[in-house]
C-alpha positions in Angstrom: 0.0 0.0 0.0 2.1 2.4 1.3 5.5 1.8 1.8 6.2 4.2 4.5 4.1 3.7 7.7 4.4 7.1 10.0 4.9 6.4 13.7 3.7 9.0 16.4 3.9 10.9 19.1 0.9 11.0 22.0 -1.2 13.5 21.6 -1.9 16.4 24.4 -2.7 19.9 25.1 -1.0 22.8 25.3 -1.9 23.7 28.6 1.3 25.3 29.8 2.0 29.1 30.5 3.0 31.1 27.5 6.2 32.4 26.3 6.4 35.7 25.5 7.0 36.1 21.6 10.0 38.5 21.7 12.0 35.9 23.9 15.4 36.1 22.6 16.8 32.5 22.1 20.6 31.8 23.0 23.1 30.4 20.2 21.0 32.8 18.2 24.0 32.7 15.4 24.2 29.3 15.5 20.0 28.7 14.9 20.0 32.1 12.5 22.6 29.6 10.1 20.7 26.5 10.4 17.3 28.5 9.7 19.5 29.5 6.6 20.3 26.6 5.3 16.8 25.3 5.9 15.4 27.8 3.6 17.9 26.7 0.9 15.4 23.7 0.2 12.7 25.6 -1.1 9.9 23.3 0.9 8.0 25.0 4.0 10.1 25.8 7.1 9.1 27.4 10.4 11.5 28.9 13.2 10.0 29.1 16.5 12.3 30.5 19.7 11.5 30.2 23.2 13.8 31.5 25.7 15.6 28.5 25.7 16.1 27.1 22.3 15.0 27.3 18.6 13.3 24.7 17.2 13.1 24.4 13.4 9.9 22.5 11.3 10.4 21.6 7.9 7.0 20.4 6.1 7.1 17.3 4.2 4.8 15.5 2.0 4.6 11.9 0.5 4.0 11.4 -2.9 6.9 13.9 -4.8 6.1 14.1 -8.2 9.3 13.4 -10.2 10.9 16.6 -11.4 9.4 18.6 -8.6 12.5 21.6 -7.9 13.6 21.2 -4.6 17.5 21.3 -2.9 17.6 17.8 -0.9 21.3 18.7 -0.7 20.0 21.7 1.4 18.3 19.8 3.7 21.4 17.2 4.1 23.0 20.0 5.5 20.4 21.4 7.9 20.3 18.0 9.7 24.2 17.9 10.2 24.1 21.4 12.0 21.5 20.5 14.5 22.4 19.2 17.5 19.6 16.3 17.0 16.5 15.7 14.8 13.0 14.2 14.9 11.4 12.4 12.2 8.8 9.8 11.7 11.3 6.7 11.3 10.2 3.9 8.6 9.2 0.7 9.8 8.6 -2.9 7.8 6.7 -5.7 8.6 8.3 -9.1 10.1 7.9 -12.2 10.6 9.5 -15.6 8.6 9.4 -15.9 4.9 6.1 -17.7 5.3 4.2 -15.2 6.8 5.5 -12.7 4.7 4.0 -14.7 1.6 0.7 -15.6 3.5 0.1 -11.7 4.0 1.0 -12.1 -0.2 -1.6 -14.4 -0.7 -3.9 -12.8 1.6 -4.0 -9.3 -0.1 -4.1 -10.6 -3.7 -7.4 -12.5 -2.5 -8.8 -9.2 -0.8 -8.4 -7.7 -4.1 -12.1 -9.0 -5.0 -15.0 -8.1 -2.7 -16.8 -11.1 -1.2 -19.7 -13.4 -2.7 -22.8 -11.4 -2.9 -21.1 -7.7 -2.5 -20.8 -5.4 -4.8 -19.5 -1.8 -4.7 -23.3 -0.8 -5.8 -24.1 -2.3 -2.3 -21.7 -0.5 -0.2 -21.9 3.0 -2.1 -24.8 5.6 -2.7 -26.2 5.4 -6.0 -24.4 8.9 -6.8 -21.6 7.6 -5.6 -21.6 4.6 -7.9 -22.7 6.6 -10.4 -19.3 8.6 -10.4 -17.7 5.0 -11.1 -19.7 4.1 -13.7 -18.6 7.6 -15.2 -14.9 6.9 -15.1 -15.8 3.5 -17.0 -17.8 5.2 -19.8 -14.6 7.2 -20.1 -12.6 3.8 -20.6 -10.9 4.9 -17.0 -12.1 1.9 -15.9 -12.8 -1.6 -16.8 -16.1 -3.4 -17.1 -16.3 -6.0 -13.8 -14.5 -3.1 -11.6 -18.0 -3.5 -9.7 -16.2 -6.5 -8.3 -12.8 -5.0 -7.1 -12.4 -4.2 -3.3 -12.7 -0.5 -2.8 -9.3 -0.3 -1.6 -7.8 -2.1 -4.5 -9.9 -0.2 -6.8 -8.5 3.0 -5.0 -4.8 2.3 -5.7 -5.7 1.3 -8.9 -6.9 5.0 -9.3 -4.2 6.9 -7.8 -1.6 5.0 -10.2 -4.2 7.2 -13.2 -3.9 10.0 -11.3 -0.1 9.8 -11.4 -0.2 8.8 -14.9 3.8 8.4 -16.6 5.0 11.1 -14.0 6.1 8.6 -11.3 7.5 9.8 -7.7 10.7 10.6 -6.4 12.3 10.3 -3.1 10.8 12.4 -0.7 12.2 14.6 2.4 11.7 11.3 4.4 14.4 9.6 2.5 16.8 11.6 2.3 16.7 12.0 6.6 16.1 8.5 7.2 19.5 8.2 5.0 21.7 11.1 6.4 20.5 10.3 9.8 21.5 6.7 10.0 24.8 7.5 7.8 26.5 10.0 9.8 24.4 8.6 12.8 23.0 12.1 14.1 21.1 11.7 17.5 17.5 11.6 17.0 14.2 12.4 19.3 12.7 9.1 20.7 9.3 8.8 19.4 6.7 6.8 20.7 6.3 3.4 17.9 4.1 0.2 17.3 4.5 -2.9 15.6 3.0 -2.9 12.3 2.0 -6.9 12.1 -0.7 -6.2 14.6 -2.3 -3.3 12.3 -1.6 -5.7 8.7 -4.0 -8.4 10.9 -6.1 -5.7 12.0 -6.7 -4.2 8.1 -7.7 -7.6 6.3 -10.6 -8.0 9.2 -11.6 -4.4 8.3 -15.0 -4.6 6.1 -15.0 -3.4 2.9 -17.2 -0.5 3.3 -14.6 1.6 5.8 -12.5 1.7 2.6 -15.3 4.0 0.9 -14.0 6.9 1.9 -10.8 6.3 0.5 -12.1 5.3 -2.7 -14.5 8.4 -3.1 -11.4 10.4 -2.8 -9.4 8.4 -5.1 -12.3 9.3 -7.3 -12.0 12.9 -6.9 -8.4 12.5 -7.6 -8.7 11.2 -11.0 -11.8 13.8 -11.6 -9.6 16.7 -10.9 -7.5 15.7 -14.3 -3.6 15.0 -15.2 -1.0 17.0 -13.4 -2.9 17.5 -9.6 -0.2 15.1 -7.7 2.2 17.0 -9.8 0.4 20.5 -8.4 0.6 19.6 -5.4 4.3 18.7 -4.9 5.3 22.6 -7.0 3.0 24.0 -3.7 5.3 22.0 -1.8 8.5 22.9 -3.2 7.2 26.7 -3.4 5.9 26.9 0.4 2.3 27.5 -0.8 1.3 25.6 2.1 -2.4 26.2 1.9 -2.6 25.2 -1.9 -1.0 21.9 -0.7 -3.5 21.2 1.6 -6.4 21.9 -0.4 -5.3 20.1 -2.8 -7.3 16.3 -3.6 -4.4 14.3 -2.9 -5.1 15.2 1.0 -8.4 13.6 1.2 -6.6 10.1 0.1 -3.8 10.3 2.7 -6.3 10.6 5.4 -8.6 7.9 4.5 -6.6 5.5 2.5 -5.7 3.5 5.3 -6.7 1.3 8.4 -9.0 3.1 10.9 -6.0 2.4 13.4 -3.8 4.1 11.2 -5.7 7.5 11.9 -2.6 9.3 14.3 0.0 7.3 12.0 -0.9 9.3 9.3 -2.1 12.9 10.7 0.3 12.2 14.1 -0.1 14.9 16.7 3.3 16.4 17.4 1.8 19.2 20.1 3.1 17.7 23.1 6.6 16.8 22.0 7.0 20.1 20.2 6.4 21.7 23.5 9.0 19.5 25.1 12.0 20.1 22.9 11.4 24.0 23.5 12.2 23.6 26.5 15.1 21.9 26.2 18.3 23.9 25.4 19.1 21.6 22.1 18.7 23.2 18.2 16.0 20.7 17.1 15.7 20.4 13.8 11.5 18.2 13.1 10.9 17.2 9.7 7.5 15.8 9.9 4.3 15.5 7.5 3.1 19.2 6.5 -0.3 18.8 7.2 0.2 17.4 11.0 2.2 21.0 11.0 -0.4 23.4 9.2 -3.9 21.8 9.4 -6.2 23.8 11.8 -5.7 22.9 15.3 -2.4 21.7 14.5 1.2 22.6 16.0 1.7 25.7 14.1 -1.7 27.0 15.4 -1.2 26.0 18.6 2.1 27.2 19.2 0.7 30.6 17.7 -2.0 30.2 20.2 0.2 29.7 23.3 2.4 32.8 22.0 5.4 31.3 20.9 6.9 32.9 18.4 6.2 31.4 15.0 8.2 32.5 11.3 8.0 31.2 8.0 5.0 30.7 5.2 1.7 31.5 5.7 -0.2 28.2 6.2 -3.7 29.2 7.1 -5.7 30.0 3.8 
C-alpha cells in the first residue's frame, strides 16, 4: 500500500504558561545559520524561539512528483548542523518468509470483494454513479463492480499519477543522512505494524469507501494535480497543498488504526523540545504542522513565536 508507515507521538494539550513572543533564544548565530540553510530547500520551514532554544519545522509530503525543484542537498546540510533531529522513522513488517508470503496471498485474495457484495451495495447510488462515469470514459474496466474499494482505490491513484512517477521524498533523504552519519535523534513513541496488517484484512470493505470516493475525486480533478501539489510544496504555498485532492486520500486510505499514524499529533513533544536547550531540527508530515488545530496553530496560540510561510488559507 504504502511503503512508509508514519509512527507518532501521543497526543496532548498545550496547557502550559506562555512564552512571550519576543523571547530572545541563546546560540542565536548558530539557529540564525541553520534556519538559513533550511530555507535553501525551497519546501516549507518554520522557526520558533522560546527562551531556551530554537526549534526548526520543515513540512514534508509523500507522494513527490518526479521533477518537482527542490534542494535535498539543502536539507542534508540542515540535519548535520543541529544538534539532534525528529522524524517519523520507517518501519517494515516481520515475521519468517512464510508469513510474509501468507500476508502475499492474503492481499491478492482481498483484491475481489466477497460473494454477494458489490460496490453498488456498499456506495450511494451517486456515488456509484461517479464510477460508472470513469468506466464510460474507458478509465475503468467493465467487472470493476467486483474489485475491493481499496484495490480499486490504488488502482486510481496510479491514473492520477499517470507516466510522471514519484521521487524520493524529504523522508528519504533524513532517514538516510540520519542513519549514515548517525546524528542523535528524538525518541518517538512506535508500534509494531503486524498487529495493524491483521487488524486491516478483518476491516470490512465498506470503511474503505471513503478512500475510494477520494481516489475518485483525484482522478476527476485531471492530469498533473499530484504534480500540483508537490510545485505548492516545493514553493511553500502551504495552503494550496492542503487543499489540494491528494489530501483527502492520505487521510482515508488506510486502516481506521492508522488514523494518528498518518495525521500524528506532534503538540506535546514540540512543547518538550522547546524547552530543552538543544537546536531541534523536526521534519515531519506538512499537514500534521499546518492543518487547523495543528502545531503551528497551537504554538501561535500559546504565543510562541512562530516565522516562515503562511499556512492558514
Amino acid at each position: 500500500m504504502y511503503r512508509r508507515v508514519r509512527l507518532f507521538a501521543a497526543a496532548s494539550t498545550l496547557a502550559a504558561s506562555v512564552v512571550p513572543a519576543a523571547a530572545q533564544a541563546p546560540r542565536a548565530a548558530e539557529a540564525d545559520e541553520i534556519v538559513v540553510t533550511a530555507q535553501r530547500t525551497g519546501i516549507p520551514v518554520w522557526r520558533v524561539n522560546s527562551p531556551t532554544t530554537t526549534l526548526v519545522l520543515i513540512g514534508s509530503i509523500d507522494r513527490v512528483a518526479k521533477g518537482t525543484r527542490w534542494d535535498p542537498a539543502a536539507l542534508n546540510q540542515t540535519l548535520l548542523k543541529a544538534d539532534r533531529v525528529m522524524f517519523p522513522g520507517t518501519i517494515g513488517l516481520t515475521g519468517s518468509p512464510f508469513s510474509l508470503i501468507g500476508y502475499a496471498l492474503k492481499w491478492r485474495r482481498h483484491a475481489t470483494l466477497p460473494k454477494g457484495q458489490t460496490l453498488a451495495s456498499l456506495m450511494r447510488p451517486d456515488q456509484f454513479q461517479r464510477l460508472v462515469a470513469l468506466r464510460n470514459r474507458g478509465v475503468l474496466k467493465p467487472g470493476f463492480e467486483r474489485k475491493h474499494p481499496l484495490h480499486l482505490a490504488l488502482m486510481l491513484h496510479g491514473i492520477a499519477k499517470g507516466k510522471d512517477g514519484y521521487g524520493l521524498a524529504a523522508g528519504d533523504y533524513v532517514s538516510r543522512t540520519v542513519r549514515k552519519n548517525k546524528i542523535k535523534t528524538v525518541p518517538i513513541t512506535s508500534f509494531r505494524a503486524n498487529p495493524v496488517v491483521k487488524e486491516f484484512f478483518a476491516e470490512p470493505p465498506k470503511t474503505f469507501v471513503p478512500c475510494l470516493l477520494a481516489s475518485i475525486s483525484l482522478v476527476e480533478a485531471g492530469p498533473g494535480t499530484i504534480k500540483r501539489r508537490s510545485d505548492a510544496w516545493a514553493e511553500r504555498r502551504v495552503p494550496e497543498v492542503l487543499a489540494s485532492p491528494v489530501e483527502p486520500v492520505n487521510a482515508t486510505c488506510h486502516p481506521s488504526s492508522w488514523g494518528l499514524v498518518q495525521q500524528p499529533d506532534f503538540r506535546a513533544q514540540v512543547r518538550t523540545l522547546l524547552a530543552q536547550p538543544q537546536l531541534t531540527v523536526a521534519v515531519v508530515e506538512l499537514g500534521s504542522l499546518a492543518r487547523p488545530g495543528g502545531v503551528l496553530d497551537s504554538l501561535a496560540a500559546a504565543g510562541f513565536d512562530v516565522r516562515g510561510p503562511r499556512w492558514k488559507s
